[in-house]
VOGU-3710 file (C-alpha; in Angstrom, 3 decimals, decimal comma):
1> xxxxxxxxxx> 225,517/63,573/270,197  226,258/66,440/267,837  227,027/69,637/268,800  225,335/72,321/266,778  227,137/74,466/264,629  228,163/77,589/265,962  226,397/80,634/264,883  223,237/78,292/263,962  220,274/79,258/264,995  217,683/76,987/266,998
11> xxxxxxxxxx> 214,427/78,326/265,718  214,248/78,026/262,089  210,789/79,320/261,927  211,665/82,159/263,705  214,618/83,140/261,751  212,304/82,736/258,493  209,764/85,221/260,086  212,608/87,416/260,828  214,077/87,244/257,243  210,315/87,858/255,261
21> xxxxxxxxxx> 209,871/90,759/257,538  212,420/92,518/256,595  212,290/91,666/252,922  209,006/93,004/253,002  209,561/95,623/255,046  212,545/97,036/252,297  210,163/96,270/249,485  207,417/98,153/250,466  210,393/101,063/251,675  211,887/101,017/247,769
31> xxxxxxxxxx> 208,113/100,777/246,665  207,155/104,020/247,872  210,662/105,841/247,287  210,358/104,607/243,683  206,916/105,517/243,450  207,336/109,047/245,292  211,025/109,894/243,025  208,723/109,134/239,835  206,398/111,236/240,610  209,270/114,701/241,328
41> xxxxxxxxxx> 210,864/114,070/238,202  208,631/112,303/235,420  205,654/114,483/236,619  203,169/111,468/237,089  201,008/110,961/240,092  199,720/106,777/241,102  196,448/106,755/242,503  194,132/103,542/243,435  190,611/102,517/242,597  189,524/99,495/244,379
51> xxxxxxxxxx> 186,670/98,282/242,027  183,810/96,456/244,639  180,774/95,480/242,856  178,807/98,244/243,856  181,639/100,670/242,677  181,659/98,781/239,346  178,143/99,443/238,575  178,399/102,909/239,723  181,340/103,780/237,817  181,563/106,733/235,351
61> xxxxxxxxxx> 183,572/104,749/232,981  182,674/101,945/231,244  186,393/99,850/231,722  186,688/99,671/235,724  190,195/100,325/236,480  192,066/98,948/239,553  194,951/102,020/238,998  195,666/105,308/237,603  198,227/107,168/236,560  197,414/110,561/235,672
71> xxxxxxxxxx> 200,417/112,291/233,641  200,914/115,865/235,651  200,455/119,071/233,208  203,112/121,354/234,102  202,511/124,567/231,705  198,825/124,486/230,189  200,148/127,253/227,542  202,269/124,340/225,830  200,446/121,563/226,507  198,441/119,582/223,765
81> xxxxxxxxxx> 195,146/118,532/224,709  194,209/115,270/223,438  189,805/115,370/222,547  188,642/111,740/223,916  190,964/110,733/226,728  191,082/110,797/230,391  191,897/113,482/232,367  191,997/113,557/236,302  190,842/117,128/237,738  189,402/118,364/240,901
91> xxxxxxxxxx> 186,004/119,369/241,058  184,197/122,374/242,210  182,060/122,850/245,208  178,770/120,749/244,254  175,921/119,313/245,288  177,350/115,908/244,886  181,072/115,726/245,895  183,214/118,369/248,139  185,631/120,594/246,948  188,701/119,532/245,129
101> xxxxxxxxxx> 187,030/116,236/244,744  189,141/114,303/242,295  187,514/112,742/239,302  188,399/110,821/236,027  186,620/111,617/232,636  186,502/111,989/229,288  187,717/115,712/227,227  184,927/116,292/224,908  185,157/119,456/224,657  187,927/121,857/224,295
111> xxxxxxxxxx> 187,948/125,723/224,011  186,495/127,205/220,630  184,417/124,105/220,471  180,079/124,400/220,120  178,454/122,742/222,857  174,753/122,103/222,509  171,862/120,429/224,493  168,936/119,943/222,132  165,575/119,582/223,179  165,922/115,764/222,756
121> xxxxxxxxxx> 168,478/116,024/225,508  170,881/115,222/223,301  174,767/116,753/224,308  176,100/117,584/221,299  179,606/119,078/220,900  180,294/120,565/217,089  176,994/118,854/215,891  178,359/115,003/216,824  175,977/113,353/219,562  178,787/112,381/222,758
131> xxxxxxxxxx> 176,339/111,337/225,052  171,881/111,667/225,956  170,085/112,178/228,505  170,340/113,171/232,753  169,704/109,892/233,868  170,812/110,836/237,545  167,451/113,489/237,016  165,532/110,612/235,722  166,568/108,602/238,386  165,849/110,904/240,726
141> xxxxxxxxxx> 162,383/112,191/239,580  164,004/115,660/239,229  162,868/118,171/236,282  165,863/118,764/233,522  165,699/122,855/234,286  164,993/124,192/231,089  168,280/126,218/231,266  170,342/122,802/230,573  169,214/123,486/226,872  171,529/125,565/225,471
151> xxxxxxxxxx> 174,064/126,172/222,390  176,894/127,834/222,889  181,120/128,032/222,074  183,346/126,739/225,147  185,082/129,754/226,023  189,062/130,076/226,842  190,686/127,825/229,282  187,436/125,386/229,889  186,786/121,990/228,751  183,393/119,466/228,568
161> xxxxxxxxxx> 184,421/116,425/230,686  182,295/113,576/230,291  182,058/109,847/231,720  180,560/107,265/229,317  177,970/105,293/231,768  174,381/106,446/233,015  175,973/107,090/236,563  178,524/109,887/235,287  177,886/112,754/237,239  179,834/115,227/234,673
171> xxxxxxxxxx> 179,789/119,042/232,947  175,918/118,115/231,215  175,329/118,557/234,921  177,616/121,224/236,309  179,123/122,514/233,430  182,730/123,313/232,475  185,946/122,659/234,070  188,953/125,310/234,717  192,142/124,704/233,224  193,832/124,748/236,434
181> xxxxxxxxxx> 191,575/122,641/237,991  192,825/119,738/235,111  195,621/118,131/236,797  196,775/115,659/234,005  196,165/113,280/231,519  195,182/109,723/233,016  196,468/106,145/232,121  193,801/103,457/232,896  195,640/100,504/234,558  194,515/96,575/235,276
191> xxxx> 190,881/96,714/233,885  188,301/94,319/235,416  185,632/94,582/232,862  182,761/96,796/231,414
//
């Protein structure tokens, strides 16, 4: 009978359970240091959106993303706003969502700019139609206050966020958002679909 090699081990299963352990633990360890030393020096943040069905529907935007990466602003003075891309911010207190709240939508509106509700309900910003109606009112059997008609020019360090779906709770709602409330500029990764 052979005798077994010395230093062989006698449960190869084992051993393989042993080795995939720790190759996964040191992944997800370099994973997270990679992840966490991109976000100190590039200024960019990763953040998850697990897209269930009922999510999907739900969603603000029309591509359902499975990732973000939002793109940190670090001085607002300097930074150039870019009209029709995503930004991640955190909301105000509402009726909806908590404080601080973080949400991805569209800049439609930047400081200087006209923003009008007609009586058509029809959100306007400098006299080009960006989105119609309060379909979370409709939905809801609530009367459009006749306040949310308006005209008027987005003053200093506010923006119009807007999603692009009937389910975007967004500023035709609650209005502007502060500049320092606008975290960055978000990157829409892995989309599942519209």
């Amino acid at each position: 009978m052979e005798t077994e090699k010395k230093g062989q081990h006698k449960h190869p299963v084992l051993r393989s359970c042993i080795k995939w352990s720790l190759y996964a633990s040191i992944s997800i360890w370099l994973g997270v240091t990679v992840f966490d030393q991109i976000e100190k020096h590039i200024n960019v943040s990763f953040w998850g959106h697990i897209g269930a069905e009922k999510e999907r529907q739900l969603s603000c935007i029309k591509d359902m993303y499975y990732m973000f990466v939002t793109k940190k602003i670090t001085d607002y003075s300097t930074h150039e706003w870019q009209r029709d891309k995503l930004y991640t911010f955190r909301s105000q207190e509402g009726a909806l969502y908590k404080k601080g709240t973080i949400f991805v939508k569209y800049l439609r509106g930047l400081p200087g700019d006209t923003v009008e509700i007609n009586d058509k309900y029809e959100i306007m910003v400098n006299g080009k139609v960006v989105a119609s109606g309060f379909p979370i009112f409709e939905r809801h059997g609530i009367r459009i206050p006749e306040k949310f008609i308006f005209k008027e020019v987005i003053p200093p360090h506010k923006y119009y966020m807007l999603g692009d779906t009937e389910h975007s709770y967004d500023s035709r709602y609650w209005g502007y958002v502060d500049e320092e409330d606008i975290i960055g500029r978000a990157y829409g990764f892995f989309a599942v679909g519209k």
